[in-house]
N, C-alpha and C positions, 0 to 999 in steps of 0.2 A: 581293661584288657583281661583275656581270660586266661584264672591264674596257674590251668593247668598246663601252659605254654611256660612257663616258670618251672614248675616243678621238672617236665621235659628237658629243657636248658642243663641240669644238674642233676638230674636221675636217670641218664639213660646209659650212663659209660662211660669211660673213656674217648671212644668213639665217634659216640654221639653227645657227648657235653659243650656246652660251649657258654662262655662268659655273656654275663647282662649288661647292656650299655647302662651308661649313669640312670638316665629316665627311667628304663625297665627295672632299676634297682629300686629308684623313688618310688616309682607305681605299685610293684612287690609287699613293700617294707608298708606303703599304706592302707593296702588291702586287706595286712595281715594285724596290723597295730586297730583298725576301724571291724577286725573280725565280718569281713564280708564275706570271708573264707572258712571251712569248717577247721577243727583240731587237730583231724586226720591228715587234710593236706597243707598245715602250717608245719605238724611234725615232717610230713615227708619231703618239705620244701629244707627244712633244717638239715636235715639229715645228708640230702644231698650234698647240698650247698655247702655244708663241710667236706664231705668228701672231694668235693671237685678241685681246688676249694674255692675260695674265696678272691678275687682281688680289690685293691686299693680303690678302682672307679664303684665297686658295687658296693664298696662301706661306706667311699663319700655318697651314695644316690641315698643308700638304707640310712643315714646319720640326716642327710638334708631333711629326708622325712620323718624323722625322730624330734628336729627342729622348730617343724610345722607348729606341734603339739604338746612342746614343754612348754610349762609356766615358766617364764624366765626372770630376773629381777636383775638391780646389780647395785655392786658392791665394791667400791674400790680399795686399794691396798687389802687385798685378797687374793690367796693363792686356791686352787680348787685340788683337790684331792683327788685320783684316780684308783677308787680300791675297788678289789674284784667282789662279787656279789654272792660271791658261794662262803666265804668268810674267811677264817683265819683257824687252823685246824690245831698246831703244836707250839702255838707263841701266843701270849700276849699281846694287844694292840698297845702302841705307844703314844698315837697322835693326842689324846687328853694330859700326857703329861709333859708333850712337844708344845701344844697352845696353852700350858702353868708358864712354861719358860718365855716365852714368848708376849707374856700378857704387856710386858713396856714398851715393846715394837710396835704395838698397836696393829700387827699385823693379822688379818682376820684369814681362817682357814675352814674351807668351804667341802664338808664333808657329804654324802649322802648313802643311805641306808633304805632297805626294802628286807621284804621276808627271803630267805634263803632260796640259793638258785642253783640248778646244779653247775656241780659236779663234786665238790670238795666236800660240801658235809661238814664245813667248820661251824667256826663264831660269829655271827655276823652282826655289821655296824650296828646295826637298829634293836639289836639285843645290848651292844653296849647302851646305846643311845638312853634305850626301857631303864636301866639298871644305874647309871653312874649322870650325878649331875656336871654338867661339860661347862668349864671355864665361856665367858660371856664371849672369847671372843672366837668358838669354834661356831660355825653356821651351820646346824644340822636340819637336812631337809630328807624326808621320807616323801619316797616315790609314790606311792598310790595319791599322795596330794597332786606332786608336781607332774606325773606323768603316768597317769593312771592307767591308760590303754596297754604301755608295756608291763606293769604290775598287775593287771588283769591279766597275763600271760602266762603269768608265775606256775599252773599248775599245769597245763603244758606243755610247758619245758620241765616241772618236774618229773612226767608222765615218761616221757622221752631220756630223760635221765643221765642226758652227756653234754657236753659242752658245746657251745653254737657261737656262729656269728654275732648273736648276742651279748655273749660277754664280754667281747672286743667293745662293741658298740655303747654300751649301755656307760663304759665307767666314765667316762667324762662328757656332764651333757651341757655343759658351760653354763649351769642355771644362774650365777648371778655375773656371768660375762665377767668373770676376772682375768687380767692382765696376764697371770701366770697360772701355769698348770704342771701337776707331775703326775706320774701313773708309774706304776711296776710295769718290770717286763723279765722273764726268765733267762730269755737265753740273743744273742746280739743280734742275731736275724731278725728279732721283730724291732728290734730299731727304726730301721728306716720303712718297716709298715707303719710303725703307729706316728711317726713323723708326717711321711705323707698325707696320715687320714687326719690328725687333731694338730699340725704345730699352726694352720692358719689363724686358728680361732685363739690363740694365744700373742703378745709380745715377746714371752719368753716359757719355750717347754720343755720342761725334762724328763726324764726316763732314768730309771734309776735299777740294777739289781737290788730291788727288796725285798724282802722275805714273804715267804711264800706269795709273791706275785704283787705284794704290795710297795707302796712307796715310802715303806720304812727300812731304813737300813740297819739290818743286825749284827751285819758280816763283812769283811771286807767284799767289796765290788764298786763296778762303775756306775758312774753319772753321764748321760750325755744329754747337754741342754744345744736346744736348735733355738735358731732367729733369725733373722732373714738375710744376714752375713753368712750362713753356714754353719754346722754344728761341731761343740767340742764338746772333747771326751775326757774324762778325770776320772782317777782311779781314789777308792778310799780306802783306808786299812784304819779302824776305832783305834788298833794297839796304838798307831802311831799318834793317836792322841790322848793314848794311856787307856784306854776304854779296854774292858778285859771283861763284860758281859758275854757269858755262853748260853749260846738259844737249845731250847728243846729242840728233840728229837722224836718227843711221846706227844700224844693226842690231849689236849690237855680239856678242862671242864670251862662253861662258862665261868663257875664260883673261882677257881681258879685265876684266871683271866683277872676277873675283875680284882682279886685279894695284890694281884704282883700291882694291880693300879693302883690300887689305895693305901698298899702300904709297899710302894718302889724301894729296891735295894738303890744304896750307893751307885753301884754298875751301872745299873739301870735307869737311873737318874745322869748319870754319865753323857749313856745313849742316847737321852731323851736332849738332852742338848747338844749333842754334834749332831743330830737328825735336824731340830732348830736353825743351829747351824748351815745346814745343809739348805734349810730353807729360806733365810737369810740373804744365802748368795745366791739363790736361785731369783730371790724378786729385788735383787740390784741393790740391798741396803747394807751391804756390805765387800771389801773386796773379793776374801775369799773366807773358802770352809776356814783354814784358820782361823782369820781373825775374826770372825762369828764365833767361834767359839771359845776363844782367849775372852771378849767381848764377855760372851754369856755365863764365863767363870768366875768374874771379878766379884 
């Protein structure tokens, strides 16, 4: 189909805009991922297509055809990880010292990393990945192996320089089909977007306010895990489980990043275990956050 019927769709107005059925979204997302289409008209297809913006059928068409095209494996007793692709700007990552804690759970955590995507300008996985040896039971798969077409996009989107349908799309591509998934999310609204687009491809998925967009919790906020009963919400506060780690506010360096990893304060160590915790009860091996983490205290 011809894709400047696409771009029309999302770049004409207010007006004249109008939503892509599923197929039109499938077709779109393959035209653009198989580069049958120039630079010029992927950026201005983004751009729109933010603008308009987006709905839930046109991430489930654009995610089917992301589907097509990942190398997939799998992995069980594994949860997959949903971190955002532009990095981590004024925090430390915690997930290396979440799967230390975790090593007798046997519970494997399914992480993925690619070269940095806008918007953020942080840290990103695949620079930890480079730098710090990851406990055997974290899976770490770099994009340009598993899904090369969207990593060949990378400069692209960095040209363009703002945030796209893409980074909704790209964090969780269910490479080794695990049973559980979690991803960040900022603000409650996108709750029931990202449920609708990702909780089928899970038995049990959560959503968590993490720091800076990830599924790490540094700060008091919620949880809400969906399943096919319906989704509940939990609130967490670290104080109440004595955790008294305060996150940055400044930009911090990679050497940085990596020094709070290798050599964790108390606190922080803390964190890395009601986050554990957190993940514990998110894939049924436990009842709840507390006793994951009473559990992972003894």
């Amino acid at each position: 189909m011809n894709f400047r019927k696409y771009i029309h769709a999302v770049g004409t107005g207010k007006k004249g805009n109008r939503d892509l059925s599923y197929e039109e979204s499938q077709d779109m997302m393959t035209q653009i991922l198989n580069r049958n289409v120039s630079n010029e008209e992927i950026a201005a297809f983004l751009l729109g297509w933010r603008l308009k913006p987006e709905t839930i059928e046109e991430f489930q068409g654009a995610l089917t055809s992301c589907d097509a095209l990942i190398k997939k494996q799998e992995l069980t007793n594994s949860i997959e990880l949903g971190y955002p692709f532009d990095g981590k700007a004024k925090n430390p990552y915690i997930f290396p010292l979440v799967a230390k804690v975790l090593k007798e759970s046997d519970l494997g955590l399914v992480v993925m990393g690619d070269d940095r995507q806008p918007a953020k300008g942080g840290i990103t996985i695949k620079e930890i990945a480079q730098n710090e040896n990851f406990p055997s039971n974290i899976h770490y798969f770099d994009r340009a192996d598993y899904f090369k077409e969207l990593h060949e996009l990378t400069e692209v989107r960095n040209r363009v320089g703002l945030r796209s349908a893409f980074n909704t799309i790209e964090k969780l591509p269910h490479i080794m089909k695990s049973d559980y998934g979690i991803t960040g999310v900022f603000h409650k609204p996108y709750v029931k977007k990202y449920i609708a687009i990702f909780a089928q491809r899970y038995k049990r998925f959560a959503l968590i306010q993490g720091n800076e967009g990830t599924p790490e919790l540094f700060s008091k906020g919620r949880l809400w895990i969906a399943q096919r009963d319906g989704v509940e919400e939990f609130i967490i506060d670290p104080q109440y489980y004595g955790v008294y780690y305060k996150k940055s506010w400044e930009k911090i360096t990679l050497e940085e990043s990596l020094h709070q990893l290798q050599n964790p304060s108390d606190e922080y160590m803390k964190l890395a275990r009601l986050n554990a915790a957190i993940f514990l009860f998110i894939t049924q091996k436990v009842n709840s956050i507390g006793e994951g983490y009473e559990h992972l205290n003894l």
